[in-house]
C-alpha atoms as one frame of an Amber mdcrd trajectory, in Angstrom:
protein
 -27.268  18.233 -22.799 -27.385  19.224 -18.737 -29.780  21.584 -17.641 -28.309
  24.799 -16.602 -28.385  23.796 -13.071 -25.601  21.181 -13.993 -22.543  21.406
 -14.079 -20.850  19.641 -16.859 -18.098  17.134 -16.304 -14.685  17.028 -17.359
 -14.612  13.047 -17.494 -17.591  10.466 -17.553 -17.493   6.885 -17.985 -20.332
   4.740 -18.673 -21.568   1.664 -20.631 -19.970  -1.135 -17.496 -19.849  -2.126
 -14.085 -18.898   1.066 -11.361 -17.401  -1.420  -8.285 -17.994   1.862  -5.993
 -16.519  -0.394  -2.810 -18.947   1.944  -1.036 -20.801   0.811   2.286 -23.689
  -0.609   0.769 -21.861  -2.538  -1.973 -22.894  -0.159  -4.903 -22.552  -1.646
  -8.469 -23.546   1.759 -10.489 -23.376   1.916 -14.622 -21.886   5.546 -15.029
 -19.419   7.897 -12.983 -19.292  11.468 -13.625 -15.862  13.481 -12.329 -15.168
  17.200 -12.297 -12.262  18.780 -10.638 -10.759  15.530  -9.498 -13.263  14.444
  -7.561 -16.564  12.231  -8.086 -19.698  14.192  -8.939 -22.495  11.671  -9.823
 -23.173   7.954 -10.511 -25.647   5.687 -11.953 -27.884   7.574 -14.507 -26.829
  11.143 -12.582 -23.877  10.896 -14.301 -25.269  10.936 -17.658 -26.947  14.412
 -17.358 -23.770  15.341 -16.664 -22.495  14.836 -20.161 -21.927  18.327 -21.916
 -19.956  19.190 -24.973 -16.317  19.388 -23.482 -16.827  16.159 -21.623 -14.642
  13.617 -22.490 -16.860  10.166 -22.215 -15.090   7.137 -22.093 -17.230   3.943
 -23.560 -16.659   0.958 -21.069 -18.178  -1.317 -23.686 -18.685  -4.085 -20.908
 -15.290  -3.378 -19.107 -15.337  -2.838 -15.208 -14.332   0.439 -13.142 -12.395
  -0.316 -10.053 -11.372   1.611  -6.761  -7.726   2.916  -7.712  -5.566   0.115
  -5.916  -3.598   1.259  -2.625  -0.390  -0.589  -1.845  -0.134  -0.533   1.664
   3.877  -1.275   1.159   5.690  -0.576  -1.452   9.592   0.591  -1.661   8.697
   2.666  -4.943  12.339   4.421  -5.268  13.758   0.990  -4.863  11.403  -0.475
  -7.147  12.003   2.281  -9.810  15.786   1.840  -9.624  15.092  -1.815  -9.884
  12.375  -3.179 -12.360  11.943  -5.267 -13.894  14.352  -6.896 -11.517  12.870
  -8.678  -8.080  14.709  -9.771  -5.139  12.263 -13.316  -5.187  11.016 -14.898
  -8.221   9.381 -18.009  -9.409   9.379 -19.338  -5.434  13.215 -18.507  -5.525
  15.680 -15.291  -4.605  16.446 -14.161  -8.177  18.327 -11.045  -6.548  19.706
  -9.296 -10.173  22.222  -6.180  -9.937  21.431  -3.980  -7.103  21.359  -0.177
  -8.712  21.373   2.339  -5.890  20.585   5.757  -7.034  23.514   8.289  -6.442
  22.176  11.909  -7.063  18.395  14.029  -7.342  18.692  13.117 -10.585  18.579
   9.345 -10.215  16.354   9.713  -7.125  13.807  11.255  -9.341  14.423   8.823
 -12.360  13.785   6.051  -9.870  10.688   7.951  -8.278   8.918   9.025 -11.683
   9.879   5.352 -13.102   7.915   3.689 -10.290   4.879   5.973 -10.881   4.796
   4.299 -14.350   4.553   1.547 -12.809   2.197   1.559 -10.685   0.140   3.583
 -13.185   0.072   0.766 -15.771  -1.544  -1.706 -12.722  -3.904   0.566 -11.876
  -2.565   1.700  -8.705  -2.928   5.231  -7.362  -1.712   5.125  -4.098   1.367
   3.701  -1.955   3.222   3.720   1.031   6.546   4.384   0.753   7.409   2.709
   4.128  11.142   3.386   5.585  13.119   6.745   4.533  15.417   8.041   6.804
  18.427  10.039   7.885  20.447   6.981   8.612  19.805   5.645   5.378  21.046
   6.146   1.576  20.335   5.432  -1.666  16.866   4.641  -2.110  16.007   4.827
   1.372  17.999   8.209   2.368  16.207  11.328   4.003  16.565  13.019   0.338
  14.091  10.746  -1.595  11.754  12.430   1.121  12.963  16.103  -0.634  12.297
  14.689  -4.263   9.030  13.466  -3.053   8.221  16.834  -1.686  10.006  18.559
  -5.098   7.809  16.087  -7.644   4.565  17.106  -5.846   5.043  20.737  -6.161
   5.717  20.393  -9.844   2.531  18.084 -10.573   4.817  14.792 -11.564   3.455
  12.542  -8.787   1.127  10.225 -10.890   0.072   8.058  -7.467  -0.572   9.477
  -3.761   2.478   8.735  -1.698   2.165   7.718   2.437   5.616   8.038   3.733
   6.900   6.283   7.008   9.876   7.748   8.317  12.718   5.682   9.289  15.125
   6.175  12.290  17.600   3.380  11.926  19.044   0.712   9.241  16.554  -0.896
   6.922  16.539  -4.465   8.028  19.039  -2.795  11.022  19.641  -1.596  13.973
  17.600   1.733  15.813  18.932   3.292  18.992  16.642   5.615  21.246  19.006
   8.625  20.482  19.108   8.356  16.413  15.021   7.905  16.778  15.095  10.978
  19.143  16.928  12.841  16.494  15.082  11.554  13.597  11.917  12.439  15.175
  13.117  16.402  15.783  14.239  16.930  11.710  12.561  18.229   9.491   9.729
  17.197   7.306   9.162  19.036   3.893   5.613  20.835   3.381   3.585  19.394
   0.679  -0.041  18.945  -0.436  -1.469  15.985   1.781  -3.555  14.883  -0.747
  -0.606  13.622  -2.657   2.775  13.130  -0.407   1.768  13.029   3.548   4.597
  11.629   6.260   2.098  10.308   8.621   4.586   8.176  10.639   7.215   6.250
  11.073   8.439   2.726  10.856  10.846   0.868  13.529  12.081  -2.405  12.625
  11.753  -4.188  15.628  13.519  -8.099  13.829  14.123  -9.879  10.630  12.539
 -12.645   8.899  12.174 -16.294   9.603  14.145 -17.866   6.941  17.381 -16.143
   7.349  16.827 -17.163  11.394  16.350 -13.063  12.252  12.984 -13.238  13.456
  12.241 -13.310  17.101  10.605 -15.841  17.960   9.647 -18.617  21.076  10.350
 -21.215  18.866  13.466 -23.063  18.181  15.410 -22.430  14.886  17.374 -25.425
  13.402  20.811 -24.300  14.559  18.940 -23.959  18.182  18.924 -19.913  18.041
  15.732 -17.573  18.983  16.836 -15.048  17.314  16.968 -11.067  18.693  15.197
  -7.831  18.334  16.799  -5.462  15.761  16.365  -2.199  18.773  19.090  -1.641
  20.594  19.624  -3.021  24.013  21.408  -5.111  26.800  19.207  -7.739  26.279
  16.055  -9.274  25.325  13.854  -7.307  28.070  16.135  -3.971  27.669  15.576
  -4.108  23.733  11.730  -4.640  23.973  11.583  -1.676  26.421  13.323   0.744
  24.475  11.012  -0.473  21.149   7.966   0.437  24.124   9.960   3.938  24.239
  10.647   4.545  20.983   7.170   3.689  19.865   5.728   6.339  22.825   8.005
   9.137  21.870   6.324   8.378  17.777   2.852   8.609  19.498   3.824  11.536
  21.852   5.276  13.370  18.245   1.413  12.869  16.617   2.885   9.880  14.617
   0.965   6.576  13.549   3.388   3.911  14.126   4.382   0.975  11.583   6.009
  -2.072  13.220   8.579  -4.485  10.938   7.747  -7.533  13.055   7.720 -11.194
  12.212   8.499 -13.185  14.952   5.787 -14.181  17.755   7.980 -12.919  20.726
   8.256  -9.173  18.825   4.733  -9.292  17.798   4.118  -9.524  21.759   6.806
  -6.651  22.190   4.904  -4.287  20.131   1.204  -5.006  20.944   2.019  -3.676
  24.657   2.396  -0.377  23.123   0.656   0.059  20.018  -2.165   1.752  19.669
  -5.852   2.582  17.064  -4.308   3.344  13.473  -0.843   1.937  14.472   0.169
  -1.545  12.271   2.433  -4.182  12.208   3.949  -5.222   8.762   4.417  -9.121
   7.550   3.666 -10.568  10.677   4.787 -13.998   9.783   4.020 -15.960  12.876
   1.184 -14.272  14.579  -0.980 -16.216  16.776  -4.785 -16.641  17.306  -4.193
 -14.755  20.706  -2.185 -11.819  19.390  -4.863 -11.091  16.386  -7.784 -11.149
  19.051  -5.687  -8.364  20.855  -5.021  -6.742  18.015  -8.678  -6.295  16.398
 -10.014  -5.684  20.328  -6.870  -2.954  20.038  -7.480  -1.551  16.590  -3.725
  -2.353  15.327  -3.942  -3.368  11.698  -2.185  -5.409  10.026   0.054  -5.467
   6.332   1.040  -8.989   4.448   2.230  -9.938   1.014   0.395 -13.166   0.543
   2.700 -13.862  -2.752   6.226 -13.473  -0.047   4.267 -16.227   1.725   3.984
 -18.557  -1.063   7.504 -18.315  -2.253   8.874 -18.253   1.470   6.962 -20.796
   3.668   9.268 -23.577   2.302  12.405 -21.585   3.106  10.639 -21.039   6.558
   9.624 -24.264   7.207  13.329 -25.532   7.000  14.266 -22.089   9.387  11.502
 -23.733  11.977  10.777 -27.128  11.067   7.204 -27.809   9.328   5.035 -27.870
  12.370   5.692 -24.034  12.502   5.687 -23.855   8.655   2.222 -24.887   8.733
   0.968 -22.202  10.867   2.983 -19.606   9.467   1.159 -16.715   7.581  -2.438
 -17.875   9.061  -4.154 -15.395   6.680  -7.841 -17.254   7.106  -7.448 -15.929
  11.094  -6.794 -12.736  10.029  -9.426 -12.478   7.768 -11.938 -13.918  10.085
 -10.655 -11.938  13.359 -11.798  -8.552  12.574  -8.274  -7.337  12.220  -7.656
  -4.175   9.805  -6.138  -5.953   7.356  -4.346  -5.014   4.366  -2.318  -6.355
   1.407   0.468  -5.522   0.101   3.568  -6.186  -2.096   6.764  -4.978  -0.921
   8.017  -4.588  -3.711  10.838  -5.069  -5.187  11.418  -7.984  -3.186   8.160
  -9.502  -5.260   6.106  -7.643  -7.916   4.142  -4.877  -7.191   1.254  -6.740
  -9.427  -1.729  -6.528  -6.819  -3.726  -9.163  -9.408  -0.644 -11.885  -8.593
  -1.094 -11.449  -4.229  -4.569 -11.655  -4.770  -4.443 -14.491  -6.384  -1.789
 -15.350  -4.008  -3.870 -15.002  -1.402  -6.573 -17.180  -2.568  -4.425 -19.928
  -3.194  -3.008 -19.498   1.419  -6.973 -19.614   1.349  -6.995 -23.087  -0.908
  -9.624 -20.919  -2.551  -9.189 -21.975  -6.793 -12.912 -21.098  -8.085 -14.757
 -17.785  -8.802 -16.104 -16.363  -5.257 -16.654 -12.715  -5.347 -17.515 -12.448
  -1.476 -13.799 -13.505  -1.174 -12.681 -11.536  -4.148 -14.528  -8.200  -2.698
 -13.258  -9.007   0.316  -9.681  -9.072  -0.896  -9.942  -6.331  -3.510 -11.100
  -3.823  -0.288  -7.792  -5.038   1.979  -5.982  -3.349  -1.621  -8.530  -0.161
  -1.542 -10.670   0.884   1.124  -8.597  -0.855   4.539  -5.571   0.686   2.823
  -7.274   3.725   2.645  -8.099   3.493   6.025  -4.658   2.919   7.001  -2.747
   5.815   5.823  -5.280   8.073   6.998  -7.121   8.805   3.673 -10.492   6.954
   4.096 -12.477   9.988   4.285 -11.946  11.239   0.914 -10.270   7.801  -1.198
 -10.280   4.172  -1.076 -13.993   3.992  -2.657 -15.920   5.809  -5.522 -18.074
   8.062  -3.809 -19.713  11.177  -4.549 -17.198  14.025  -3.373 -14.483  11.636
  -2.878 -11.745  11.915  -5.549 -11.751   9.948  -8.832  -8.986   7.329  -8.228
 -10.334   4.549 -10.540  -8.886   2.123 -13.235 -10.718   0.243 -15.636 -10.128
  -3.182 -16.012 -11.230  -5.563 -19.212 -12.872  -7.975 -17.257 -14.742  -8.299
 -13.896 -12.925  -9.431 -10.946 -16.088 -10.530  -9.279 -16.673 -13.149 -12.288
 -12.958 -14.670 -12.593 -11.372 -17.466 -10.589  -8.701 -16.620  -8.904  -5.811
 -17.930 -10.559  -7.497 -16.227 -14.010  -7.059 -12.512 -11.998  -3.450 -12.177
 -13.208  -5.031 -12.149 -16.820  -7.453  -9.722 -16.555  -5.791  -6.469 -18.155
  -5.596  -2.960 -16.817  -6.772  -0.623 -19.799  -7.094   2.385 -17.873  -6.106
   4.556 -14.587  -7.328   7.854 -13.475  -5.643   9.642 -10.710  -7.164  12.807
  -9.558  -9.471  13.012 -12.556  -6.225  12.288 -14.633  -5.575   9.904 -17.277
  -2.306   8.571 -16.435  -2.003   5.207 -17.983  -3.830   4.240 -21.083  -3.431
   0.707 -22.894  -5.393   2.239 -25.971  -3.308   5.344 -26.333  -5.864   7.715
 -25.158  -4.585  11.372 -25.138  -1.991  11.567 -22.768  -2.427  13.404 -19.378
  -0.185  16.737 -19.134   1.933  16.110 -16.551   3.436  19.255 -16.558   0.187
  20.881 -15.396   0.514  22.852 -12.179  -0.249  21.103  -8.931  -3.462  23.216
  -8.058  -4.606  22.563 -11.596  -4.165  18.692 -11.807  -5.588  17.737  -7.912
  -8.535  19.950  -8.235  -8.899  18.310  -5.292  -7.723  21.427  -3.066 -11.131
  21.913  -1.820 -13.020  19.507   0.797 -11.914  16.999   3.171  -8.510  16.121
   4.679  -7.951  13.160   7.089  -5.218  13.915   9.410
């Protein structure tokens, strides 16, 4: 029993490996939580243990970080799944559902959180809803966000990027003036925080959209998505629209693939701004970028079932340098992974893996593994603001975890996929359970279930 000077826990887990993701690489055997957040670990959190405490036997199994999807269309996902837009190396596509009222919005939204709850993840970026959008990308997902937070239902934390434009469309400096003046709802940061905005400044390589210095098949360039005369007036008004972002207090995500938008954006990004997928980034452009502080977002599993579709957009010279994820590794470069899902699964085991095999990396390494689990915890963290109080599991940080039945730090790589998620915790909740342990109430008020009120905030 605790001494009086303790204060028991609501949740401890002991009896297996604590991957903490901290600093100094902590491996601890025990984690104590109480009011959402992280109390004690190691033998701390056994004297911790009172009679209310609910102690969950690891028998062996590992404790992870939560995982943070830096990208993730979670409405579109949830009106979606199981359905992809790529599988098996191929566009699979299925029936495209668009959601039509709050009530499918939220359907979609709370669907999603499932989801994600039964792989462990805990937080996501929802990156692109806007006033120029519908469906699953429309300004009101933004309101059902903001309505599912008040009422406790949000089972992951949500990052939203606002979008001012077409998904995979056009932007003019007018509709991203207006979109930056409306509205955005109040909510709790700690679980749905509209930190900044996205601008899709071209496509993607295969479909010959990307902008890029090299020489597509049919002897195209392609073109910047922003509106503009020309090449020079479209990359100034992405320079404007990206200063206007900065000027609001808005981190700034880029949709750029090509190596000639790359070089649009860098001019004018900034520390804590990112570009997503970029596809054919160069050796110069990452220096820059790490010297800069821009980060960086790629699905590693897109890049496996895309490079041959890219290499007959470009030819294989540019194939093979395509998605150089060793450089970005080795540059310094905050670097994260991601899904984007649906267009692949949001199973952060199978881009892992993914990524191991753009690495030609087959056996067990757990530098590389730890390396690759922290781009899906702590640099995501860091990304969307939150690595002051997530991403690791830290004393007074809150108690995002899942617990997985094997160690990732003692599987190859292409065994990952196999290792099962038994367990995640969000905010001290249970909210997925393969063994049917009593069922979080979800129904609990918001104040009740974070817990989490109290301490730090990253703005």
């Amino acid at each position: 029993m605790p001494s009086q000077r303790i204060q028991p826990a609501s949740l401890v887990v002991r009896g297996g490996p604590v991957l903490t993701f901290d600093p100094a690489g902590t491996v601890a055997g025990a984690m104590a939580v109480r009011d959402g957040r992280i109390v004690a670990l190691g033998d701390a959190a056994l004297e911790h243990v009172g009679p209310d405490t609910e102690v969950i036997e690891l028998a062996g199994r590992t404790v992870l970080p939560g995982l943070n999807d830096a990208h993730l269309h979670a409405t579109w996902l949830g009106a979606r799944w199981p359905d992809t837009l790529i599988g098996s190396a191929r566009f699979t596509g299925g029936e495209e559902k668009a959601v039509r009222d709050a009530g499918e919005r939220r359907a979609a939204i709370l669907r999603a959180g499932d989801v994600c709850a039964s792989l462990g993840i805990t937080s996501y970026t929802e990156p692109g809803l806007g006033p120029g959008e519908t469906g699953c990308f429309g300004a009101e997902v933004l309101e059902e966000y903001a309505a599912l937070a008040a009422e406790g239902l949000l089972r992951a934390r949500v990052t939203v990027l606002r979008l001012f434009g077409l998904l995979d469309g056009a932007s003019s400096l007018a509709g991203f003036e207006r979109g930056l003046a409306s509205p955005v709802p109040v909510s709790d940061p700690l679980w749905l925080t509209v930190s900044g905005v996205k601008i899709f400044a071209d496509g993607i390589p295969p479909m010959r959209s990307a902008w890029t210095s090299h020489c597509y098949t049919d002897g195209s360039h392609g073109a910047m998505l922003v509106d503009g005369d020309d090449d020079p007036g479209r990359a100034e008004n992405l320079a404007t629209m990206i200063e206007m972002a900065h000027d609001a207090g808005m981190v700034v995500a880029v949709h750029a693939t090509g190596d000639r938008s790359i070089e649009a954006s860098l001019g004018s990004l900034r520390r804590g701004d990112h570009l997503v997928h970029g596809d054919l980034v160069t050796a110069d452009q990452l220096a820059r970028m790490a010297s800069a502080g821009v980060g960086l977002t790629v699905q590693s599993a897109i890049a496996l079932a895309m490079r041959g579709m890219l290499a007959e957009a470009l030819g294989a010279e540019v194939g093979a340098r395509a998605w150089p994820l060793a450089d970005m590794l080795a540059s310094g470069v905050p670097l994260t992974l991601s899904s984007d899902a649906p267009v692949v699964t949001p199973d952060w085991r199978i881009h892992i893996a993914a990524a191991a095999q753009l690495l030609e990396a087959s056996e067990m390494d757990s530098a590389l593994m730890g390396r690759l689990l922290r781009c899906y915890t702590t640099a995501a963290a860091e990304q969307d603001g939150g690595a002051a109080w997530k991403g690791s599991l830290t004393v007074g940080r809150v108690a995002d975890f899942c617990v997985l039945a094997g160690n990732p730090l003692e599987v190859a790589f292409a065994d990952l996929p196999d290792v099962g998620v038994e367990l995640t915790v969000s905010g001290g909740r249970v909210v997925y359970s393969g063994e049917q342990l009593p069922a979080v109430d979800l129904q609990a008020h918001p104040g009740e279930m974070a817990g989490v009120g109290g301490g730090e905030e990253e703005d």
